[in-house]
C-alpha positions in Angstrom: 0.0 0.0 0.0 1.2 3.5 -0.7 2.0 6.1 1.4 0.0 9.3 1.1 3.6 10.7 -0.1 4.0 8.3 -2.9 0.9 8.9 -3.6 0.6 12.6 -3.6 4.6 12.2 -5.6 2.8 10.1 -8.1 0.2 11.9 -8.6 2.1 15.4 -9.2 6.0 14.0 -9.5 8.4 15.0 -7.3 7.0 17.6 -5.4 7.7 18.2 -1.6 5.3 18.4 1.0 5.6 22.4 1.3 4.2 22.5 -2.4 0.9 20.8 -1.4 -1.9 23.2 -1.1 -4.0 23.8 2.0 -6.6 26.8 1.0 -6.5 30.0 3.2 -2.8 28.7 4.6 -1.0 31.5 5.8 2.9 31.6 6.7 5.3 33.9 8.9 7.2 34.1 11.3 7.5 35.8 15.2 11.1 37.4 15.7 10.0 40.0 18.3 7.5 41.3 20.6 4.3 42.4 19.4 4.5 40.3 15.9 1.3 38.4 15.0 0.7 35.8 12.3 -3.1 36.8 10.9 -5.4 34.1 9.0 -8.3 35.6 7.3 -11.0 32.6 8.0 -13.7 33.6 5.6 -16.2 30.6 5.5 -14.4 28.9 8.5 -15.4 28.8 11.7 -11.8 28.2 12.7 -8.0 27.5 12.9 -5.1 25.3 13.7 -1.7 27.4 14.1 1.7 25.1 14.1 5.1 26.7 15.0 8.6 25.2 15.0 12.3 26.2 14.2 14.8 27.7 16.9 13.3 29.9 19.2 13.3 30.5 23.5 11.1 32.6 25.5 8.7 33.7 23.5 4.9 34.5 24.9 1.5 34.1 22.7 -2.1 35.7 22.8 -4.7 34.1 20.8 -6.8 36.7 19.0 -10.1 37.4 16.8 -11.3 40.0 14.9 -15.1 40.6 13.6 -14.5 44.1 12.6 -14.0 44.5 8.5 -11.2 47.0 9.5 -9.6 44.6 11.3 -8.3 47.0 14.2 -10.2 45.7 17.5 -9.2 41.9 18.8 -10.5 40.2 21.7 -9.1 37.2 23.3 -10.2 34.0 22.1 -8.9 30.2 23.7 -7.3 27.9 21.8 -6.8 24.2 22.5 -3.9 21.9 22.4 -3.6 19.9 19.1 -2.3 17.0 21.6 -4.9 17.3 24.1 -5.7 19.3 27.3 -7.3 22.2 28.4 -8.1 25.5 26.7 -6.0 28.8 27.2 -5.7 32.0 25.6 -2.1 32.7 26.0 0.9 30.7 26.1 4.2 31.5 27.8 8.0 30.5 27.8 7.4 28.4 24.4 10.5 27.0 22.9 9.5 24.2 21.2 7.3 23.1 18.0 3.6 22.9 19.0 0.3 22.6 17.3 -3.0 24.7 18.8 -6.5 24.9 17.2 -8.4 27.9 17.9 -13.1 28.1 17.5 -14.5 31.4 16.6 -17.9 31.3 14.7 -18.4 34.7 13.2 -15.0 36.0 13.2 -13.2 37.8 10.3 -9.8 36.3 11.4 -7.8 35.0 13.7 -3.7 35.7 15.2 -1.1 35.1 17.3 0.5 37.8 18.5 3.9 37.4 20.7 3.6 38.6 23.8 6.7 38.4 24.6 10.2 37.4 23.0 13.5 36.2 23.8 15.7 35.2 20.7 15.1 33.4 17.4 13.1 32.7 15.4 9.4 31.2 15.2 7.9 29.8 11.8 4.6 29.5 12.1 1.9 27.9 9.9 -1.8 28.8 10.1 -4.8 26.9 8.1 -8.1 28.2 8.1 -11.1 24.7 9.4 -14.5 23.9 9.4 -14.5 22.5 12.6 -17.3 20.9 14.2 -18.2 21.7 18.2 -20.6 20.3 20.5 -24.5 21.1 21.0 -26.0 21.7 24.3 -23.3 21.2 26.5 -25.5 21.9 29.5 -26.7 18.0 29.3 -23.2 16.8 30.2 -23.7 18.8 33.5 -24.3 22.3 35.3 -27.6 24.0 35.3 -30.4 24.9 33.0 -32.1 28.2 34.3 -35.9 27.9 33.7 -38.4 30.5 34.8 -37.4 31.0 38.6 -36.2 27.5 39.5 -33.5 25.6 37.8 -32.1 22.0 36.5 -28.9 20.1 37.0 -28.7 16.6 34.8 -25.6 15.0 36.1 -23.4 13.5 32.9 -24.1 10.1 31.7 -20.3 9.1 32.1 -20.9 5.4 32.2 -23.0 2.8 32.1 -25.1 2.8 36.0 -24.6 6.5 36.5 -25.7 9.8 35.5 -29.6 10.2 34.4 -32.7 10.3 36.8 -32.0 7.7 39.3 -35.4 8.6 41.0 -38.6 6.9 40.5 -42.3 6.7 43.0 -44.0 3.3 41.9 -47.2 2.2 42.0 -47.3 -1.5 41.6 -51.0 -2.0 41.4 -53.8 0.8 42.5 -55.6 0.1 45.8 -59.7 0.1 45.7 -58.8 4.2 46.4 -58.0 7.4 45.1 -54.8 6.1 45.8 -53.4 9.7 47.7 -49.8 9.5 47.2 -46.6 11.3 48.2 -43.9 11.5 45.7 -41.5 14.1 46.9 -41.9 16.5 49.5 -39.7 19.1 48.5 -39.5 21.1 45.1 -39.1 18.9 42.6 -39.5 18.3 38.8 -41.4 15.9 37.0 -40.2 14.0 33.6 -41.8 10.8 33.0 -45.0 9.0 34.0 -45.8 5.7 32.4 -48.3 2.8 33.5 -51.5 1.1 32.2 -54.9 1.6 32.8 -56.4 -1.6 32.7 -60.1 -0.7 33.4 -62.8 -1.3 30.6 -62.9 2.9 31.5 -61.2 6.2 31.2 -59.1 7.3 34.6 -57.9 10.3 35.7 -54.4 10.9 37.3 -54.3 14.2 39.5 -50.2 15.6 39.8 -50.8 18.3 43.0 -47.8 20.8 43.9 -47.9 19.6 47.8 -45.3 18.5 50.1 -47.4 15.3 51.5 -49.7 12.9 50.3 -53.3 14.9 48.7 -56.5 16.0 49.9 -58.2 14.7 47.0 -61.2 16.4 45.8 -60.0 19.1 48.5 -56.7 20.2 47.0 -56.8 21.5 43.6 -54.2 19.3 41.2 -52.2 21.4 38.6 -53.1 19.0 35.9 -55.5 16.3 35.4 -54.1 13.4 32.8 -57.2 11.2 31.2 -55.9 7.6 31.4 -57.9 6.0 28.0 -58.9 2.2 28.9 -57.5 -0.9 28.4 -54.3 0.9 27.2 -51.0 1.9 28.8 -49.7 5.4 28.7 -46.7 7.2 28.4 -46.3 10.9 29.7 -42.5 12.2 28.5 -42.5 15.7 30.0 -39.0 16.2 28.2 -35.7 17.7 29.2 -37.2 20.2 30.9 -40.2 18.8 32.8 -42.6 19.8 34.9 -41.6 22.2 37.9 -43.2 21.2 41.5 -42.8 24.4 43.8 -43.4 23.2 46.9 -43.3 19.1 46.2 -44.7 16.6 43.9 -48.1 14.1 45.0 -50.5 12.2 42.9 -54.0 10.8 43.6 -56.4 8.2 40.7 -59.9 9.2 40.3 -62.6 7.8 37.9 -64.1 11.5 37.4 -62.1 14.6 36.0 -63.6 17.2 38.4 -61.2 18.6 40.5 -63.8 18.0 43.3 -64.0 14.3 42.3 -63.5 11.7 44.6 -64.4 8.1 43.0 -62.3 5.7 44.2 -60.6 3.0 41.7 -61.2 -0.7 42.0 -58.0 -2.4 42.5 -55.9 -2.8 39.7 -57.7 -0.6 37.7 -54.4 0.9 37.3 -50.9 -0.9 37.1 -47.5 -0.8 36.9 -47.5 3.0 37.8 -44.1 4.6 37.8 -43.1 8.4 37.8 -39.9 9.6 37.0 -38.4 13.1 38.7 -35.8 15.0 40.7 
């Protein structure tokens, strides 16, 4: 199998690497203090900046410009082509390195030395299309929603991360089957079950600490359960925000006053998903 050389050399002859073309590349060099190396990145939404030759002590900023004149610059971070965690300067380099810099929008991007020593730096740059993550939020931190908020913990690995808290019902009691779920503020983000009466139910979700007054309390929502089917409730990533706590009753009526008890089993398998 050929190399990507010999096949690039066969292609074109005997043509060294430097001769290959890489659109937008730009090249220079850093041999004092306040030098930069500009790429113009167009269509790109980024960069990768490589450096090498004979240098000591010389300090970097990472830069970008969405001005047409080109004269204001803002810090930007930059990551290791290697691995590791972002920056936005560099100091004391003196060896050949490789960073890749994300700036959506931007005219251009630079290096600029903040600082110099002696030598000499070549440095390549090579406008990207690089592709970044969506909704980082999921993989941890908070979600800020009306007045109350959301943490999801990462799924890391298999058994941890996601909602590890669920209220089960195995099988409804011959009741309005007044239940406590959590009694504290809470969200709610899955209910599934079925509803194995020849008849619609009604399942009553109440913003209270303890278990419900039912047909005293007034439930925030009323959920018909159709008959002889199961259901499946997906309140999404954002779910349904309990104040005070979440509780559930079963009814056969809709009325908010209703209090018609169930026959056992009407409902089974009953299980509520929530933080």
């Amino acid at each position: 199998m050929q190399s990507i050389a010999e096949t690039y050399m066969g292609a074109r002859g005997s043509l060294p690497f430097e001769d290959m073309a890489q659109a937008g590349a730009v090249t220079g060099a850093v041999s004092a203090n306040g030098q930069s190396v500009v790429v113009p990145i167009g269509a790109y939404n980024g960069a990768v900046f490589a450096w090498w030759g004979t240098f000591a002590g010389i300090a970097l900023a990472f830069e970008a410009t969405y001005e047409p004149s080109l004269a204001n610059w803002i810090a930007i971070s930059a990551l290791p082509a290697a691995g590791g965690a972002p920056v936005t300067t560099l100091t004391g380099l003196n060896a050949a390195n490789a960073y890749e810099v994300y700036a959506p929008g931007a005219l251009a991007v630079r290096i600029r030395a903040t600082a110099f020593t002696s030598g000499a730096m070549n440095v390549r740059a090579i406008p990207v299309a690089m592709m970044q993550d969506i909704a980082p939020a999921i993989s941890g931190g908070a979600v800020t929603v009306g007045s109350g908020s959301l943490a999801v913990a990462g799924q890391t690995a298999s058994g941890t991360g996601g909602l590890s808290a669920v209220n089960r019902l195995a099988s409804a009691a011959a009741s309005v089957n007044a239940t406590q779920v959590k009694a504290s503020a809470g969200r709610l983000y899955k209910i599934y079950g079925y509803n194995a009466a020849t008849s619609v139910r009604f399942l009553k979700l109440y913003n209270k600490a303890s278990a419900p007054t039912v047909g005293t309390d007034a439930p925030v929502v009323t959920i018909p359960l159709s008959p002889s089917r199961e259901f499946d409730v997906d309140l999404g990533v954002i779910g349904q925000s309990f104040s005070t706590g979440i509780a559930f009753g079963l009814t056969t009526g809709a009325a908010d006053t209703d209090t018609g008890a169930l026959a056992a089993a009407d409902v089974v398998g009953l299980a509520l998903w929530y933080a």
